[in-house]
DOGU-274378 format. One record per residue (C-alpha): residue number from 1; x, y, z. Coordinates in nm, 4 decimals. Layout:
[r NUM, [X, Y, Z]]
...
This chain:
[r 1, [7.9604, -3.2571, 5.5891]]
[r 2, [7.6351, -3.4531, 5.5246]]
[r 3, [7.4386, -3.2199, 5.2439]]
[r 4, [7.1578, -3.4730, 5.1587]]
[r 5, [6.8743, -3.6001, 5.3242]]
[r 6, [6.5462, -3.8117, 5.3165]]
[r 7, [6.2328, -3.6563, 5.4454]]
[r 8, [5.9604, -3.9581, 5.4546]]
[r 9, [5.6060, -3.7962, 5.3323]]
[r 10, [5.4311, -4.0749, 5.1368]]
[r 11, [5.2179, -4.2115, 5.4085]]
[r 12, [4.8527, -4.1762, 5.4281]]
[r 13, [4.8047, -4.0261, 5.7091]]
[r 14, [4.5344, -4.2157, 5.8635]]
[r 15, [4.4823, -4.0759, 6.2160]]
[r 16, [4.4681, -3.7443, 6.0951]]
[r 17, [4.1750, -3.8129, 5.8947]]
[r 18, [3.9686, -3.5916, 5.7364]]
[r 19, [4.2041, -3.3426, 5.7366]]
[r 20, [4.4631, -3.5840, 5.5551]]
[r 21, [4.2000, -3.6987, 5.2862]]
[r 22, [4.2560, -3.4065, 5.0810]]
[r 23, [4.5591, -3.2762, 5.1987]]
[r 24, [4.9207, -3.4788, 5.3175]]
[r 25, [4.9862, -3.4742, 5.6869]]
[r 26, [5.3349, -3.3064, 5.6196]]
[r 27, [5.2028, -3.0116, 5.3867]]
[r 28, [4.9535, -2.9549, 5.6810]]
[r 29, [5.0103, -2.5796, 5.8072]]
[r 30, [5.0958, -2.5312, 6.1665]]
[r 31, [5.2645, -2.2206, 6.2590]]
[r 32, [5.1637, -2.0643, 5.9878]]
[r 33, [5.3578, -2.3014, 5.7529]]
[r 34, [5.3699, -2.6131, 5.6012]]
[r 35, [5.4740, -2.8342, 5.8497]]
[r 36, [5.7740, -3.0166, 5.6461]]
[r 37, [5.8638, -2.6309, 5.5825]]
[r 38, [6.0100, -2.6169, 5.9199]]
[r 39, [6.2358, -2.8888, 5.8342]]
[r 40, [6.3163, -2.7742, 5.4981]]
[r 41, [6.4140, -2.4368, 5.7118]]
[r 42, [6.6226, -2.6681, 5.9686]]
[r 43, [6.7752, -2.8866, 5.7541]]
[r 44, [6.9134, -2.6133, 5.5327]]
[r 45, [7.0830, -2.3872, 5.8501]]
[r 46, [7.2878, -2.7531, 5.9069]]
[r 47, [7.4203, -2.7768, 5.5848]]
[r 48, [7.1861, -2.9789, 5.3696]]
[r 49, [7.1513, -2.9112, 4.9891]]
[r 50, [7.0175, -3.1898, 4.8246]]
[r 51, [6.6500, -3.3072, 4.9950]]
[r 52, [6.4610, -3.6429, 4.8721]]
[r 53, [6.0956, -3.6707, 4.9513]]
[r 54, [5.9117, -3.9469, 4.9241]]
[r 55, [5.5174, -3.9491, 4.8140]]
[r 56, [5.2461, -4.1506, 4.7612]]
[r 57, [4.9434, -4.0368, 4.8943]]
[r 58, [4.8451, -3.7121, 4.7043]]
[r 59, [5.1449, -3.7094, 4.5401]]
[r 60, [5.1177, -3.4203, 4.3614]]
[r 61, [5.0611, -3.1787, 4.5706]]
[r 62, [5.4529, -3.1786, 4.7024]]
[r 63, [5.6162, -2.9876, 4.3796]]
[r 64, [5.3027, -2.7710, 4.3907]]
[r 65, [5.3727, -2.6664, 4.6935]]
[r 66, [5.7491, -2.6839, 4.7263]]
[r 67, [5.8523, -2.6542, 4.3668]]
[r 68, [6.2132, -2.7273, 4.3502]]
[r 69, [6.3258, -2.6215, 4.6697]]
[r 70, [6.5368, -2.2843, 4.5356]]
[r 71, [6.3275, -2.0922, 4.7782]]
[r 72, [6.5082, -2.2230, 5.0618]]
[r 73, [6.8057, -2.2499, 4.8891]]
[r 74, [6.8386, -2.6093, 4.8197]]
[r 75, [6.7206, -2.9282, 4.5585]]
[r 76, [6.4427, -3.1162, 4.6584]]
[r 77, [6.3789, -3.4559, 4.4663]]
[r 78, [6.1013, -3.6255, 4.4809]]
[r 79, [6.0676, -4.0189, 4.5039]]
[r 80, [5.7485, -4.1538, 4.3728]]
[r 81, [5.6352, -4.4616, 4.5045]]
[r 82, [5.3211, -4.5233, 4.3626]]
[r 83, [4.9528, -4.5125, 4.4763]]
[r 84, [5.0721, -4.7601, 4.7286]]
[r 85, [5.3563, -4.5913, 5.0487]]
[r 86, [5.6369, -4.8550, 5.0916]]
[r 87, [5.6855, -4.7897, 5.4463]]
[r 88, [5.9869, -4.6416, 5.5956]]
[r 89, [6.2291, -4.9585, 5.4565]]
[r 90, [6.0956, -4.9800, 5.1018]]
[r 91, [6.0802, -4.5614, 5.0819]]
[r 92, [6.4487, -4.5734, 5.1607]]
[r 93, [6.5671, -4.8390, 4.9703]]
[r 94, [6.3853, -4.6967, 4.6421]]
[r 95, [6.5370, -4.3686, 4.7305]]
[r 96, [6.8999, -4.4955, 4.7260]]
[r 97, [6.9817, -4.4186, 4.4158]]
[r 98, [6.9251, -4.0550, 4.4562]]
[r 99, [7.0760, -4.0508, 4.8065]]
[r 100, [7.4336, -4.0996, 4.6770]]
[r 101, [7.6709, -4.3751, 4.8457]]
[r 102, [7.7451, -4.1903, 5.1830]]
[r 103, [7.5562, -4.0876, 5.4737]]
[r 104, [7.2229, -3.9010, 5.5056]]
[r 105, [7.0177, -3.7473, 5.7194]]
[r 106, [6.6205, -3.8680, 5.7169]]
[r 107, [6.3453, -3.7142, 5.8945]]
[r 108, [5.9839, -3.7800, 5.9301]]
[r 109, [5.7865, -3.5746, 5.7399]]
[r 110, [5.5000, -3.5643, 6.0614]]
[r 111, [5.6630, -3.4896, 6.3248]]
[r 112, [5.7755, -3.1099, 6.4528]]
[r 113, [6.1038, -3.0300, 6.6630]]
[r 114, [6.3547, -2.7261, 6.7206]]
[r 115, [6.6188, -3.0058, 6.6797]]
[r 116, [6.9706, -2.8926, 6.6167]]
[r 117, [7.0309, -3.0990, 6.2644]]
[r 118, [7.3816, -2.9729, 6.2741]]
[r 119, [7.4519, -3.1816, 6.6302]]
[r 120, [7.4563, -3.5635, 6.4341]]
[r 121, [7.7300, -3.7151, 6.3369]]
[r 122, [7.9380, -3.5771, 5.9964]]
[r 123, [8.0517, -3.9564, 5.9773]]
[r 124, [7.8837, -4.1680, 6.1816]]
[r 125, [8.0832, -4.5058, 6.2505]]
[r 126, [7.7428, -4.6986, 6.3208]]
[r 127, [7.5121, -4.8062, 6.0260]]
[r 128, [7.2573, -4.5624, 6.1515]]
[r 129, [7.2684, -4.3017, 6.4568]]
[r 130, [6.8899, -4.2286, 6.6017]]
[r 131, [6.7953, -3.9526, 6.7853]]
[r 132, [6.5506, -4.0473, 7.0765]]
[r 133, [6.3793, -3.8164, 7.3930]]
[r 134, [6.1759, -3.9271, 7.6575]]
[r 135, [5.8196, -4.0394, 7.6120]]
[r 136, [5.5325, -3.8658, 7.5122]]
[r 137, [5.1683, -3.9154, 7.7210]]
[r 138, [5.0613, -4.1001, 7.4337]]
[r 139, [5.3433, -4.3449, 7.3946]]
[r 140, [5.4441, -4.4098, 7.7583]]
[r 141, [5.6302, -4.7389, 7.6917]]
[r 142, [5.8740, -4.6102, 7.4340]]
[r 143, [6.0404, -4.7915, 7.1599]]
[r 144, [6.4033, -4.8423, 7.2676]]
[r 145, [6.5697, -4.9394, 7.5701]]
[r 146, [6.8991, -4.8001, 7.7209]]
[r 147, [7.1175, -4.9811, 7.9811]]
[r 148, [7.3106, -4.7921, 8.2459]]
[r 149, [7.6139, -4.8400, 8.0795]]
[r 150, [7.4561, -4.6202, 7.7692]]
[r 151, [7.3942, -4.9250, 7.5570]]
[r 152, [7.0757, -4.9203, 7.3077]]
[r 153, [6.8366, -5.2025, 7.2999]]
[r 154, [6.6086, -5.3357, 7.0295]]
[r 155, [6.3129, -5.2812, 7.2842]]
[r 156, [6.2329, -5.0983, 7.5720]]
[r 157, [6.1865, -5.4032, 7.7912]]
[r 158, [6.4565, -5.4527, 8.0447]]
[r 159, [6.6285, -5.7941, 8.0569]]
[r 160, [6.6184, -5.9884, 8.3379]]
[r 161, [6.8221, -5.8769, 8.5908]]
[r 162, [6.9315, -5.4933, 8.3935]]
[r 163, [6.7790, -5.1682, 8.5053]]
[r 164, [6.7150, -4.9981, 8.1360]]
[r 165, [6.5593, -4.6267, 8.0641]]
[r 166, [6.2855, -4.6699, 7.7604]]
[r 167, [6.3101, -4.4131, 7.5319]]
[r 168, [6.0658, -4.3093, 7.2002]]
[r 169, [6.2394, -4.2602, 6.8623]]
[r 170, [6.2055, -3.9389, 6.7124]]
[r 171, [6.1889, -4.0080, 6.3776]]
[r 172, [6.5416, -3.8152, 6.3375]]
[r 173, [6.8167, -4.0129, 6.2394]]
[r 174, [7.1609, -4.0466, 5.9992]]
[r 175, [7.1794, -4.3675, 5.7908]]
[r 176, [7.3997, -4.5242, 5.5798]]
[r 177, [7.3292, -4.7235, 5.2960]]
[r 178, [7.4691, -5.0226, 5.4156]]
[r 179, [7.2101, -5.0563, 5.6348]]
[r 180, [6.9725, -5.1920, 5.4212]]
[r 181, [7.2407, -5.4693, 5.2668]]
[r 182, [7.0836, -5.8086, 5.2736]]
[r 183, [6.7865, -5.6390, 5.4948]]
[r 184, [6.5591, -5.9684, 5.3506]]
[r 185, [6.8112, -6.1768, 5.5565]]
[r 186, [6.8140, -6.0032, 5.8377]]
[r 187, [6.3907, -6.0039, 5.8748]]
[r 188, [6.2473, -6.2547, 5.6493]]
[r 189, [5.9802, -6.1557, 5.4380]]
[r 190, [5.7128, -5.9510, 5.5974]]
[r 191, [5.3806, -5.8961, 5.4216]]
[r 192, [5.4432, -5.6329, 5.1438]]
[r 193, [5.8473, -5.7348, 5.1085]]
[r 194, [5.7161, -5.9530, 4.8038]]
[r 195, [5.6038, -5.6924, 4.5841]]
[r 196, [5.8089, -5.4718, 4.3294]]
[r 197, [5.9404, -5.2629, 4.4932]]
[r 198, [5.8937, -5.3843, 4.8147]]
[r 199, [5.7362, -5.2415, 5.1340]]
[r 200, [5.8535, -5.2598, 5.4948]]
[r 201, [5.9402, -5.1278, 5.7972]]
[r 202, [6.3034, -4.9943, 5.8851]]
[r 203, [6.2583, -5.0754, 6.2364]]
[r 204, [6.2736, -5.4735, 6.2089]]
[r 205, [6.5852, -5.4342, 6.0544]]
[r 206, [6.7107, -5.1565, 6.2980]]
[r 207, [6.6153, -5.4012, 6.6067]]
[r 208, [6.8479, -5.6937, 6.4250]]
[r 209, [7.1296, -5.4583, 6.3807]]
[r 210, [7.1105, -5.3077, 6.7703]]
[r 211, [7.2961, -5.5866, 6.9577]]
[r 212, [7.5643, -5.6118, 6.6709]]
[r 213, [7.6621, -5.2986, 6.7605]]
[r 214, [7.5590, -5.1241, 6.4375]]
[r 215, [7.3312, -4.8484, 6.5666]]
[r 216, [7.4534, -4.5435, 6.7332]]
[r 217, [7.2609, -4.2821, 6.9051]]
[r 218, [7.2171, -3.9315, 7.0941]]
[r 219, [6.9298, -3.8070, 7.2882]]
[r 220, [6.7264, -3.4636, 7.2317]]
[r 221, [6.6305, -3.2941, 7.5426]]
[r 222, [6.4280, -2.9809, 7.3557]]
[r 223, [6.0919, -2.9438, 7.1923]]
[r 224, [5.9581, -3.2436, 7.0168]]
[r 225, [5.5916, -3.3622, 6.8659]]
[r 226, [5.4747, -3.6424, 6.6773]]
[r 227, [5.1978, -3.4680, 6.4882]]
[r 228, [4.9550, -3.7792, 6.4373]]
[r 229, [4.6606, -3.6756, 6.5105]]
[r 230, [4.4154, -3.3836, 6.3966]]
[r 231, [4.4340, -3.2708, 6.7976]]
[r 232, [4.7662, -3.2718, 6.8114]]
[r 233, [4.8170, -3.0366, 6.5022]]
[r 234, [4.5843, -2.8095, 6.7000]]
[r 235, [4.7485, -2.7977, 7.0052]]
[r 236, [5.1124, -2.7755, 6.8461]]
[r 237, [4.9335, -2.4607, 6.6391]]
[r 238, [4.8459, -2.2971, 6.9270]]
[r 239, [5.1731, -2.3143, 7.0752]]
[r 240, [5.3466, -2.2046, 6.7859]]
[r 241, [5.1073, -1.9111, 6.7302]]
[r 242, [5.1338, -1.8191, 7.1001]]
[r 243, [5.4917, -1.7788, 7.1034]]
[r 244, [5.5277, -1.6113, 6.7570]]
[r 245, [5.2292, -1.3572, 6.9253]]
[r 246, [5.4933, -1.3270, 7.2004]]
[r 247, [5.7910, -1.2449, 6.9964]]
């Protein structure tokens, strides 16, 4: 059973602006809780016991607010990356060493779901296994492409020739560390890789490993928002509200 994950939290939060200048996008409340609450709630009910979180931006305000996880019956860690976020890559690899050598779940912190955590792979034979659902009005192209015969694509552009589905990440997915073996080899050195410790994107790396076979993944039909934007925390609010109201 996989009882550790990575929930990624140390970005600024840009879009969100001004509600992210004092507070981080993930300890936003929606639903009447902080919004990486409801993962901390999800991730638990699948078997998860160790949680790393990654922080930057307003640092800390994450223990303040989550302490040491015993509320919800697990260990949260926190990974400190400096005034600076290291993007999804960098946050991962400096996170490694208290991720443990198997696999892990990792999450993004801004995003909200009713995603069944328990429904990935115990031991996932690929170096990472994504979750991805359809696209959202505001990203219509996707980010990955799947072929009829199932097959996942680096991007959501058919080739010439092959009828392929497009498809937007979720932001859910089970990695190994192997994944990041060699990663400068596999995409160069992109601005940021050069500092100490360095700072890139997982998805450059994900896109080399797709047509070696290395990356896995499932689709998630249910409920599903990428909470980027001060409107959509509103709206996602609302609907949470409303149903609880309901209930």
């Amino acid at each position: 059973m996989i009882d550790r994950a990575l929930i990624f939290a140390a970005g600024r939060g840009e879009r969100m602006r001004p509600l992210s200048d004092n507070t981080p996008k993930p300890l936003l409340r929606v639903g009447g809780k902080h919004l990486i609450e409801w993962h901390l709630e999800n991730l638990v009910t699948a078997g998860v016991r160790e949680v790393v979180i990654n922080t930057s931006h307003l640092a800390e305000q994450f223990p303040a607010a989550l302490g040491d996880g015993s509320r919800w019956g697990l260990r949260i860690h926190y990974s400190f990356e400096g005034p600076e976020p290291l993007e999804t890559g960098g946050g991962m690899l400096h996170a490694l060493p208290l991720l443990g050598a198997g696999p892990f779940v990792v999450v993004n912190g801004d995003i909200w779901t009713d995603f069944d955590f328990s429904t990935l792979p115990q031991d996932p034979q690929a170096l990472a296994h994504l979750v991805l659902a359809d696209n959202p009005a505001h990203h219509p192209l996707g980010d990955f492409g799947i072929d009829a015969a199932g097959k996942l694509h680096p991007y959501p552009v058919a080739p010439a020739g092959r009828a392929m589905q497009a498809l937007t990440f979720t932001g859910i997915g089970v990695y190994r560390p192997e994944l990041l073996v060699d990663w400068r080899n596999l995409i160069g050195n992109p601005p940021g890789s050069e500092r100490e410790p360095p700072r890139f994107s997982t998805i450059p790396v994900l896109r080399v490993r797709m047509p070696l076979v290395q990356v896995s993944w499932q689709s998630h039909a249910g409920k599903w928002t990428d909470v980027g934007t001060a409107q959509r925390l509103a709206e996602l609010d609302r609907r949470l509200t409303g149903a609880a109201a309901i209930e």
